[in-house]
C-alpha positions in Angstrom: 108.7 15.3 -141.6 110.8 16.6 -144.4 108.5 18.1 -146.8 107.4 19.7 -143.8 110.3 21.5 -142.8 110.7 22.0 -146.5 107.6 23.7 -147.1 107.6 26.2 -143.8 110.7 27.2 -145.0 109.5 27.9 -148.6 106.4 29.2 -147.3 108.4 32.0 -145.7 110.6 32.4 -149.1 113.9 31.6 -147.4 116.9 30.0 -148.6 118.1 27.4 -146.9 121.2 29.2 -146.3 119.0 31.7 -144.5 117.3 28.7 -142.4 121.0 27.5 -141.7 122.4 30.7 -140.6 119.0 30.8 -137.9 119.9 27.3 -136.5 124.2 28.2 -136.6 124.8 25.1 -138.9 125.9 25.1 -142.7 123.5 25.3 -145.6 125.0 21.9 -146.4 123.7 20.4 -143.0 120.5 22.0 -143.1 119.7 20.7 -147.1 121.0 17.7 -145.7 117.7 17.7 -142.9 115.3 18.4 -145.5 116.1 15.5 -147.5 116.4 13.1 -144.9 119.7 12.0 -145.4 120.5 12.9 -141.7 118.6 12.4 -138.2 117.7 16.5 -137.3 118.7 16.6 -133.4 116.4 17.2 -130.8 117.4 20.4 -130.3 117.0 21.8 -134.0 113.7 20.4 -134.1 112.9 22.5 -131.2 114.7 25.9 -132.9 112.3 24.8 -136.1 109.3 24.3 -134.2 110.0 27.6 -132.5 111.1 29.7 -135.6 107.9 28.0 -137.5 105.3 28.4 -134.7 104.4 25.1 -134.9 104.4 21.7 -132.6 107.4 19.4 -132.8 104.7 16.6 -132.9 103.8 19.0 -136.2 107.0 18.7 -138.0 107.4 15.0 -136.9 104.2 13.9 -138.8 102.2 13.1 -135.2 99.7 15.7 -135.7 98.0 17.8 -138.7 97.4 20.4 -136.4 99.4 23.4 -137.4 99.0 25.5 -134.3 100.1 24.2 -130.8 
């Protein structure tokens, strides 16, 4: 799920102080979700899935299916 967030973001070129600003959290939480050192709450997964255009069951590894 990580590399996935990682790579959206990245495919988009933004920082992750860009991503952060989008979600209202610090750069240091957000780099903190893309390595996996914290849970992501259920609410920022749905901001990411929403930003990214993608599933939640996407960025959570269920599916390979980019598109809902």
């Amino acid at each position: 799920m990580y590399q996935r967030i990682r790579d959206l973001r990245e495919d988009k070129n933004m920082t992750q102080t860009q991503m952060s600003e989008i979600l209202n959290c610090s750069q240091r939480i957000y780099s903190n979700y893309e390595c996996g050192d914290v849970d992501i709450p259920t609410n920022i997964l749905i901001k990411l899935a929403d930003f990214h255009g993608v599933s939640v069951d996407y960025l959570l590894g269920r599916t390979n299916k980019i598109h809902e």
